[in-house]
N, C-alpha and C positions, 0 to 999 in steps of 0.2 A: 837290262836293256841299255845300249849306247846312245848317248847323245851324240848324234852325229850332225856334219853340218850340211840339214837338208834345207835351211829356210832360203828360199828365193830371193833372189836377188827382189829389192823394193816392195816386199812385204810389209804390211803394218805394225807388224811385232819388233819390226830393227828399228821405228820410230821410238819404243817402251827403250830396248836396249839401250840406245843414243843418250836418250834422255834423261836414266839411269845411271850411267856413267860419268855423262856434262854434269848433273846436277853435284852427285859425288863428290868428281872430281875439281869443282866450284868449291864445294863448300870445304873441303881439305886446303884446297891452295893457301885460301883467303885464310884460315884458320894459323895454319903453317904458315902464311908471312907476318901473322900478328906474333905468333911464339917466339920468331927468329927476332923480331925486331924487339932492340929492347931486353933481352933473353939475360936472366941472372948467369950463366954460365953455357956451356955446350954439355953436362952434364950432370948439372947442380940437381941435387936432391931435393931443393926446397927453393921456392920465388916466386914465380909469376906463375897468374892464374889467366888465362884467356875464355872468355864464354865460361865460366865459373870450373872450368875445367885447367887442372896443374900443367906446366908447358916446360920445357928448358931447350935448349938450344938444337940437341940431337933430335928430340918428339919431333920439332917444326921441321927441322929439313926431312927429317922421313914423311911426315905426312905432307908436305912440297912436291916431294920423290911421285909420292904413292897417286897425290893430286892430281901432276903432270899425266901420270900413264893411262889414270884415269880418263883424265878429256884426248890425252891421242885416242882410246879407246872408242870414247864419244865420236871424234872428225873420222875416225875407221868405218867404224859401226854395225851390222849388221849382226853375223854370227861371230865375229873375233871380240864385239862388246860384250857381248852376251858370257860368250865364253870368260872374260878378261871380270864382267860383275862377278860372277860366278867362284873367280880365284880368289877374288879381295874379299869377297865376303867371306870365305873359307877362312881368309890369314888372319881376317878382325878378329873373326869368331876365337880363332885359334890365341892372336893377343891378347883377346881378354882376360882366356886362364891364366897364360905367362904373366899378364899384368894380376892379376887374382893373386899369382904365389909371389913374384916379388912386391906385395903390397908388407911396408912397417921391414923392408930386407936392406942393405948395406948396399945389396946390388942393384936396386931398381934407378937403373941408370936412365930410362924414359920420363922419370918423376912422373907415375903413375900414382892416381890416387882412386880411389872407388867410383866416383862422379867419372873417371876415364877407362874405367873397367865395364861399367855399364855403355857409356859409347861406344865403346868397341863392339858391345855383343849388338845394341842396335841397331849400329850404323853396319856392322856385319849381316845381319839378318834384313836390312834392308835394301842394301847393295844388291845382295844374291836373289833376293825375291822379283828384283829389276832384270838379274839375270835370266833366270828362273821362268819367268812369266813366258805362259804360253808353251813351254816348252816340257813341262815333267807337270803331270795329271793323272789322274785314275778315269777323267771323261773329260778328253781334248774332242771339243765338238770335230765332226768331218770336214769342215772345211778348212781345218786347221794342218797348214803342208808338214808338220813334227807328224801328224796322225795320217795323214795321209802316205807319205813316205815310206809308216812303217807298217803300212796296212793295205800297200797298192793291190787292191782286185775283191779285197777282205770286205768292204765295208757292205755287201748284200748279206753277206755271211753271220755279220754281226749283226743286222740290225734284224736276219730269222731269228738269230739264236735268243736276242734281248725279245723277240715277241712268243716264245716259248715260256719264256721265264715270266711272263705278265702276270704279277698277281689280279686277280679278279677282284673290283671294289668290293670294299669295305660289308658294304647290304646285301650283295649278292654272297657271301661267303656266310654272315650269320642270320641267312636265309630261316625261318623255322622249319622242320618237316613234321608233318603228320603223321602219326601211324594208326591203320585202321587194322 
């Protein structure tokens, strides 16, 4: 099934998306202007450490980069946020392994250390989760316009079909019978 973009304009859920993305993208800037400042090289393998996490000069401007589009995302909002947590949390997830194989390598030109492999998958999984929210369920309540959209006329339908399936409590099932 397609994520499409059906959420309504000033829906509650582009408040999660917003807020998801500002916060993010907050905390990336600030991070990335502490790396850059200061920075043993633009590529150095070894120096500084920021928030107990390895930095050098390229890390900060990309996480700067990634900061910025971040909070554009944030002042956008809506479904382009949602969409946009959704990406970054994919490329984190996705840097951590890159960071995983150039960890102890000639080329780990990020100065990646394990403390910054594990950020990655965090701060990935919880980016996307900010994206995410609301929007991908096995039981998006009905009032919810994602389920609504993909369900317009459906929801009488579902909710015979969920009273067919009603298991019967517990007592009434290991009822005793008698046989005479």
């Amino acid at each position: 099934m397609r994520l499409k973009d059906e959420l309504p304009v000033d829906h509650r859920l582009a408040q999660v998306y917003r807020y998801g993305a500002g916060l993010g993208g907050l905390l990336l800037l600030i991070w990335g202007c502490f790396g850059v400042a200061g920075s043993p090289g633009f590529v150095s393998t070894h120096g500084k450490h920021v928030a107990g996490m390895s930095t050098n000069g390229a890390l900060g401007v990309l996480s700067i980069i990634v900061g910025a589009i971040l909070m554009i995302g944030a002042v956008v909002g809506g479904n382009f946020a949602s969409w946009l947590n959704m990406i970054v949390g994919a490329v984190f997830f996705v840097a951590g392994f890159v960071g995983l194989i150039a960890l102890q390598r000639g080329w780990n030109y990020l100065n990646f250390r394990m403390v910054n492999v594990l950020f990655s998958f965090v701060f990935g999984l919880v980016i996307a989760t900010f994206g995410m929210y609301g929007r991908v369920s096995g039981h998006l309540p009905h009032d919810n316009p994602y389920w609504q959209r993909r369900h317009s006329g459906d929801r009488e339908k579902e909710e015979e079909v969920a009273g067919r399936w009603h298991v019967p409590a517990f007592k009434t099932v290991l009822k005793p019978t008698v046989h005479h």
